[in-house]
N, C-alpha and C positions, 0 to 999 in steps of 0.2 A: 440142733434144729434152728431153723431163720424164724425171728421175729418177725411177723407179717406187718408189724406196726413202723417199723424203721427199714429205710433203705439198707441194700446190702454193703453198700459203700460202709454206713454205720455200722453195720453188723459184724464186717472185717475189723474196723476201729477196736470195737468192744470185744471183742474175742481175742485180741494178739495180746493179751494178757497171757493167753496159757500157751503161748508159743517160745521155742527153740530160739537162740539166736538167730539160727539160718533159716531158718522159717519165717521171719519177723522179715527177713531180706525180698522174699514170696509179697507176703502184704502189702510191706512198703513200695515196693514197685506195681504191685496191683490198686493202693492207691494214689498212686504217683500219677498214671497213665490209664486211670479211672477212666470207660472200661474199657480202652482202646488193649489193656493188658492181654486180655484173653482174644481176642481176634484171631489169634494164629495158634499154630498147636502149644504142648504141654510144653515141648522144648524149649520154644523159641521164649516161654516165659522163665524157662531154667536160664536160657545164655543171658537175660536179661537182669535176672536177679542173681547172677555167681552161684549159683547152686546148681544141684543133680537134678534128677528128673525124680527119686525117689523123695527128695526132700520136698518139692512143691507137691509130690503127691499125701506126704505125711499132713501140710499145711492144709490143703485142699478137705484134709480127713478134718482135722481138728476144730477146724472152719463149720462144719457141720454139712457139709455135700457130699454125696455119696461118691464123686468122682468129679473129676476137672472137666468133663465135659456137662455135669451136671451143673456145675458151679459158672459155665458159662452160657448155659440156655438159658438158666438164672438170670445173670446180667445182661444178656440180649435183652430178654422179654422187658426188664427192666426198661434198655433205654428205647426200647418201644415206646417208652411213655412219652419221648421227647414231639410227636408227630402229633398230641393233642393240642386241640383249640381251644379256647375255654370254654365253648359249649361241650366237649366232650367231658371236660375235667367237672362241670358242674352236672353231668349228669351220672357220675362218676361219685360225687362227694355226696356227705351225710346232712343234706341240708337242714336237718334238726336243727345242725349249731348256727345257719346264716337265722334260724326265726326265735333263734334263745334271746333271753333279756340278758345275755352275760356273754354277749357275742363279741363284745368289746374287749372282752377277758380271754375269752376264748382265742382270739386271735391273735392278739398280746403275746401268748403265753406259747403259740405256735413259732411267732419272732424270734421270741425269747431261746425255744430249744433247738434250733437253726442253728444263732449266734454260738448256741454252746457244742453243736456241732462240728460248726466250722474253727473255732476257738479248740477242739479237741480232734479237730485233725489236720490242723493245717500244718503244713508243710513248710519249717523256720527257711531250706536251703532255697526253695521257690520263692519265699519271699523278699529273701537278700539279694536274690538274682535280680527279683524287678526292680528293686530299690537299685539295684546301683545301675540298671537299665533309663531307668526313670531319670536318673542322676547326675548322668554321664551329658556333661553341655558341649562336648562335640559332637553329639548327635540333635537332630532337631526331632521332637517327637509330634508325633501325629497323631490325634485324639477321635477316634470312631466310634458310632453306634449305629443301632438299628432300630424299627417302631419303637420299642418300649425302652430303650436303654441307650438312646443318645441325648439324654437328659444326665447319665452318668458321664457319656462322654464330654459333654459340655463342661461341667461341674472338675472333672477331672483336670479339664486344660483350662479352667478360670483360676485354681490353683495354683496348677503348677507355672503359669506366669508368672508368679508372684514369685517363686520359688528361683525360677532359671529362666535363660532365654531361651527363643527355638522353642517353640509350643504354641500349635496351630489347632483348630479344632475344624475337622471336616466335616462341609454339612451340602446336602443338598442333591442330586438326581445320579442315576445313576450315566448320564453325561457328563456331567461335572468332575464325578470317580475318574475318568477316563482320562480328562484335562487334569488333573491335580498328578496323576499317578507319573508324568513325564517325568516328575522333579524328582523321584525316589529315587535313593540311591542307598547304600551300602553305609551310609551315614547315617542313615535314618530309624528312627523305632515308630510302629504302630500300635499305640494300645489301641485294639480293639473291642467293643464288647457284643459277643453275642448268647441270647440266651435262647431255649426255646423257645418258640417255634424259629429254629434258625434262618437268617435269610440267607439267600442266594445271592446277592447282589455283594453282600456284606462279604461273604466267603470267597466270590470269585474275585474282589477286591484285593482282600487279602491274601488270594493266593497269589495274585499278577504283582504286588509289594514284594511278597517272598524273592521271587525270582529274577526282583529287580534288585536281590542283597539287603533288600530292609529286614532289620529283626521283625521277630512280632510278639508282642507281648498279647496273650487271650484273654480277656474275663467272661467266665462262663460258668453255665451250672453244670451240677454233680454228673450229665449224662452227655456232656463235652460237647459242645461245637463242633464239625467237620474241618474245623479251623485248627486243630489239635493235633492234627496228622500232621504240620508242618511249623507250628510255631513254636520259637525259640523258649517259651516260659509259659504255662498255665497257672493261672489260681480261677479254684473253682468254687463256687460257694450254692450252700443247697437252700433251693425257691420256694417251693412248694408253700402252702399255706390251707388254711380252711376255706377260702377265697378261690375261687375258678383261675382267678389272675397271680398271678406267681409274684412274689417281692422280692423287689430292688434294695430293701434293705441289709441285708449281708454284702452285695455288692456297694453299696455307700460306705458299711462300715470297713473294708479291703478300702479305697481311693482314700479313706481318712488317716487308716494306719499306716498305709506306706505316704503320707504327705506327712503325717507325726511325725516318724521315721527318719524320712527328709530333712527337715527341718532340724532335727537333733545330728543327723553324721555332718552336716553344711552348716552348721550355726554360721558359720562367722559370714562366708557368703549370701546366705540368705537374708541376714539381719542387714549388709550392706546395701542390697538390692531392695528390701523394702523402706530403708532409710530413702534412694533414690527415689522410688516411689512416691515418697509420702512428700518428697521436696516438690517431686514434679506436679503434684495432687496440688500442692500448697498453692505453687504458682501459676500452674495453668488450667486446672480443673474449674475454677468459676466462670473462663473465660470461654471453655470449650466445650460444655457439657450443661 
């Protein structure tokens, strides 16, 4: 039976303890492709995970859903949830905790079981993949956001300057997207970030990079981006909070790990590159700034 307290994403996590080898391939790929997995029939999640049709239905049992189409109305209604504003989400929540004298704590401790969240389901191959996406200095990467998370974007490409060349941070109208998008090419990476409430500007952006050959790297939450249908790598990380407004925090601590990351598989380049830095800082930084 589902914990009404945790997302299902969670509840598959905590449950593949008592699963089959081949069953475990069901999960993995239904948190992989969280929940674009169930979209299509039973089979098409069998050719996906190398398994029968009986074994994602054993999984599907184990899981605690009475059937796979049960375990997919589930996750629909779920990311129904992605279409809330924060007026809905606050009229939604238990505002006891925003009038507690411990709401400080309270919220903390909501961060807190996020990070352990996403720290217990993340996904090592997805993140090797961006890391060496990120990494890679023939390609120039291109750093996006939207209302609330082009503050990550920004952040992400004040770093990774430091790190490599070719890292540009896009900012600015959805005229501008139009002028920038000429230069895409098949050498190109987009991390983008969107989260609920997704934008359209962001997406349609992203999808015209696609099919100019750009990879796309997505940062998104647990109920995916429409950006997801096409981009080369997802990491997702879960927002939610006692707060109407969804945090950025899982999503800062992903841009830190894969910059840690960075910095340790490149030492030797990166150490050279911030030595130049610091020389050019030395000599022309009082003069120019």
């Amino acid at each position: 039976m589902m914990d009404g307290n945790i997302s299902i994403r969670d509840h598959l996590i905590a449950r593949s303890a008592d699963l089959t080898r081949s069953e475990l391939k069901v999960v993995r790929v239904l948190i992989d492709n969280y929940p674009l997995a169930v979209m299509g029939p039973m089979s098409a999640l069998a050719r996906q995970a190398h398994v029968s049709d009986p074994t994602v239905m054993r999984a599907v049992s184990k899981l605690g859903f009475d059937s796979y189409q049960d375990m997919k109305t589930a996750m629909l209604a779920e990311l129904d949830n992605n279409r809330f504003s924060p007026l809905h989400v606050l009229r939604s929540k238990d505002t006891e905790a925003f009038r507690s004298d411990n709401v400080h704590n309270v919220f903390i401790d909501g961060i807190i079981a996020n990070l352990t969240a996403m720290r217990d389901g993340y996904l090592p191959p997805n993140f090797r993949a961006a890391l060496d996406l990120l990494g890679r200095r023939r390609r120039y990467v291109h750093c996006l956001g939207g209302r609330s998370s082009k503050s990550l974007a920004k952040l992400l490409c004040g770093h990774l300057i430091q790190a490599r060349p070719g890292v540009t941070h896009i900012d600015g109208g959805p005229a501008d997207l139009v002028d920038i998008l000429v230069d895409f090419t098949e050498n190109d990476t987009l991390a983008v970030f969107d989260y609920r409430r997704y934008q359209d500007d962001i997406i349609a952006f992203s999808r015209a990079a696609r099919d100019r050959g750009t990879r796309i790297l997505l940062f998104t939450d647990m109920w995916q981006s429409p950006i997801a249908d096409f981009a080369d790598i997802t990491l997702s990380a879960p927002i939610e909070t006692v707060s109407p407004f969804d945090t950025l925090v899982p999503g800062l601590v992903q841009i830190e790990t894969l910059l840690a990351a960075m910095m340790a598989d490149q030492e030797s380049r990166v150490q050279s590159r911030l030595e130049d830095i610091e020389e050019i800082r030395e000599k022309y930084g009082k003069t120019l700034f």
